[in-house]
N, C-alpha and C positions, 0 to 999 in steps of 0.2 A: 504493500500500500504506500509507503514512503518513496519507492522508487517512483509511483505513477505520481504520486504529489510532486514531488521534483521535475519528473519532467514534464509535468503540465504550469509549471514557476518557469523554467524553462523556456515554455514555446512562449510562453504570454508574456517573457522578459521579452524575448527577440520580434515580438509582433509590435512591441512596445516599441522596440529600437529602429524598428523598421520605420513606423508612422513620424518617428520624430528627426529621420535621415534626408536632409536636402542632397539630392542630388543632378548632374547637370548631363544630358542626353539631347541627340538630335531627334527630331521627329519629325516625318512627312504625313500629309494630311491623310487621318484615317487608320494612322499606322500605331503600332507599340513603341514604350521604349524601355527601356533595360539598364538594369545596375546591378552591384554583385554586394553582396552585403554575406559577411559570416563563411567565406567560401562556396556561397550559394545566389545561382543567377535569378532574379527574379526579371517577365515580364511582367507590363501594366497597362492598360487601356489608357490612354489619357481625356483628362477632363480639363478645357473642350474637348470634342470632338475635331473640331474642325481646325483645331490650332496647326501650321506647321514652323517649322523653324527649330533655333535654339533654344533650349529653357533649361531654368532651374523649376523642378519638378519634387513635392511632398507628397509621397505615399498615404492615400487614405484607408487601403485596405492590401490585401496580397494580392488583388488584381487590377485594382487603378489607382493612377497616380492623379494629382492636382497640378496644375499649371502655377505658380509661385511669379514668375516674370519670365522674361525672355532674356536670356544670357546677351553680355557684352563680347563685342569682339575678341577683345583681350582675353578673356577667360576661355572664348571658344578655340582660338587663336593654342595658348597654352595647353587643352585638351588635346587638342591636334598633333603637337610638335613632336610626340614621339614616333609617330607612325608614319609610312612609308609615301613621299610624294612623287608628284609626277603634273607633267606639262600638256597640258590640251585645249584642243581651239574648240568652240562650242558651234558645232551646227544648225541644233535646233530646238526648241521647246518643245519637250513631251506632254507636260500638265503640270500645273506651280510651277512647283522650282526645280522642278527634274529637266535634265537638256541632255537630249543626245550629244555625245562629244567621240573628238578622234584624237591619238597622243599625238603630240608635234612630232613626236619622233617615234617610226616606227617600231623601233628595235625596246620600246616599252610596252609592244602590244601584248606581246606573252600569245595566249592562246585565242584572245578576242578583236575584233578587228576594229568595232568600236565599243562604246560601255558610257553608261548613265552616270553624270556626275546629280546630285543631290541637294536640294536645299542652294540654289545658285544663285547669289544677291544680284539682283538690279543687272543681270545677263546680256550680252548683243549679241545677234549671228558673229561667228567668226573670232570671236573675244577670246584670246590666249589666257587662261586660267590655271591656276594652282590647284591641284586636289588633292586630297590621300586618302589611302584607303585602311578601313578600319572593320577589320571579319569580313574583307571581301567587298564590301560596300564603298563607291567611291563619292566622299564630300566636298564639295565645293571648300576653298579656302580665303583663295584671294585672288584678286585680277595680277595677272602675272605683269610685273611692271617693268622687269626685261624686252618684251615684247611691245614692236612697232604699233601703234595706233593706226598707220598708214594701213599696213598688210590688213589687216579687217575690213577697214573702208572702204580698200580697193574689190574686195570679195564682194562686201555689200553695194557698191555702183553695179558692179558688176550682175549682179544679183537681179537688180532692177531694172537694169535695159536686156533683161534675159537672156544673155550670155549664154554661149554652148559651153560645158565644161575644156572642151578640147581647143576653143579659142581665147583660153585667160593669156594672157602674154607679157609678164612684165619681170625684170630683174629682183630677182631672191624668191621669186614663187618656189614652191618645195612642191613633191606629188603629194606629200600630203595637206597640204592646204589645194589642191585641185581637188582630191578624195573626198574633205569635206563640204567644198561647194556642190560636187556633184549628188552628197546626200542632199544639200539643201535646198536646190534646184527640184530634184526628184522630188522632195516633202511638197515643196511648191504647186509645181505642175498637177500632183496627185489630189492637193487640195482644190486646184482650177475644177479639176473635171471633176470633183464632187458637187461644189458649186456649182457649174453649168447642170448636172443631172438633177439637181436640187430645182434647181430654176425650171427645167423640162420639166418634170414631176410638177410642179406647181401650177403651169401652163396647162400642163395634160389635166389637170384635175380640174381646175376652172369651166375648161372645155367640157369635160364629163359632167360636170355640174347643170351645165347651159343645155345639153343635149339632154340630160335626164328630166331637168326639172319641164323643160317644154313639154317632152312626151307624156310626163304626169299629170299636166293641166289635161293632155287632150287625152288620158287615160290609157295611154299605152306602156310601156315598159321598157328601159334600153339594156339589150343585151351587150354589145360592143360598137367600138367604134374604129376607123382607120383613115390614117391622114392621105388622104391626093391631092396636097397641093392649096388648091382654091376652096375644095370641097372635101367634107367630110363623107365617108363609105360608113353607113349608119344599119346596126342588124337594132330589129328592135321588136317588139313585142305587143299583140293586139290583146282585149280584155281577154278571146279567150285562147289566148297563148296563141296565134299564128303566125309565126317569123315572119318578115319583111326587110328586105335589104333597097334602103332609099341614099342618094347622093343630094347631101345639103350643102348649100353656100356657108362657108365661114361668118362671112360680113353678118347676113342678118337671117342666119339659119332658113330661109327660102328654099322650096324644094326644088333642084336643077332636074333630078329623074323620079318619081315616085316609086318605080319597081311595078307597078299597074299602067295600066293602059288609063288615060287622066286626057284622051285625044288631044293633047298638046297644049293641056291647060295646064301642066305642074309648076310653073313658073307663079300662077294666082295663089298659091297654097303655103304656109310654111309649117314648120313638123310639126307642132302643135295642131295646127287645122288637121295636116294629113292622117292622123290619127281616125277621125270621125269617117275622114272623106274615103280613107280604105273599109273602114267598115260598113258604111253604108252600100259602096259596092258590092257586097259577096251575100 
């Protein structure tokens, strides 16, 4: 019985020592963070949620910590300084503060050809940076102040009169500052043609919109639709289900063909009316 009293003094000392342990960790939003207390690792959900960045962090339980304040550089700075750095130019924003990056040098790549620096203050395409890495994870440090201002700006001009990778051309380019324009170029372009398909989708729906909602005033139904141009190729559907394939004007949905014999009145009719005007027929 003495032993189970002990070690329940024991766990309630060290739950004790835990709650009252400021400690200072990174953390990306959404994410955990971690300290070692007693030769034992503890994670912690942090509260906010939504916080990222540096902090000094108070344990309120064994699985979340409290946000206390947001660490100074200097202290982040000294956390840092034992672990292993390394030089790379940032290509491109992932989400916050995560950027795709490439090392200046390639002979630092080891097994990865590029890799996510973390938590990146106030970032620019191309922006030659400081990182280190800590359990594998690489952190942002500092803007590497070795590094030309020029060589980025020139990437970013470049960047914006959209430049082929294979026509950068100026004294001290390296391939890898070509390797990273050409990730960023590619991020670029990939998000163009999202947006244009976004904009098409937006277009097509509008359309689908104009065509549905006429055929429902005049009680019909639309199956699909197909673009030719001037005129839309419309399947659509009567009260009691019989398919019809009609060619409508864009401009002000008028019917250019009804799909019926209309002796060469389909021009009088637009898809709304034709709805009645095919049924009445049959």
């Amino acid at each position: 019985m003495t032993d189970v009293r002990n070690l329940l003094k024991r766990v309630a000392a060290e739950e004790e020592a835990l709650r009252s342990r400021l400690f200072l960790a990174p953390c990306v939003r959404g994410g955990r963070v971690r300290t070692r207390v007693s030769g034992l690792v503890y994670s912690f959900a942090v509260i906010p949620r939504e916080f990222e960045g540096w902090g000094i962090f108070r344990p309120q339980s064994e699985r979340e910590a409290e946000l206390v304040e947001e660490a100074g550089l200097e202290r982040v700075s000294e956390y840092l300084r034992p672990f292993r750095s390394a030089r790379f130019r940032l290509c491109y924003r992932l989400r916050g503060g995560a950027w795709l990056a490439l090392p200046v040098n390639e002979s630092q790549a080891k097994d990865a050809a590029h890799f996510v620096l973390h938590l990146v203050r106030d970032g620019h395409e191309f922006e030659q940076v400081l990182a280190r890495s800590v359990g594998g994870v690489w952190w942002f440090e500092e803007v590497d102040r070795r590094a030309s201002p020029l060589e980025a700006e020139s990437l970013r001009e470049a960047l914006r009169n959209s430049a082929a990778p294979d026509e950068l051309r100026w004294k001290g380019l390296t391939p890898e500052m070509r390797a990273c324009y050409r990730l960023a170029r590619g991020r670029e372009e990939l998000s163009r043609e999202r947006r244009r398909g976004r904009m098409k989708a937006d277009v097509r729906g509008s359309d689908e919109s104009r065509l549905r909602e006429a055929l429902r005033f005049g009680g019909g139904e639309l199956r699909s639709f197909h673009d030719r141009g001037d005129f839309w190729l419309v399947e659509w559907l009567t009260r009691d289900r019989m398919l019809h394939t009609s060619a409508i004007a864009k401009h002000d949905l008028t019917v250019m063909s009804a799909g019926i014999c209309l002796d060469g009145e389909d021009a009088k009719f637009d898809l709304q009316s034709l709805v009645g005007v095919v049924e009445d027929e049959r």
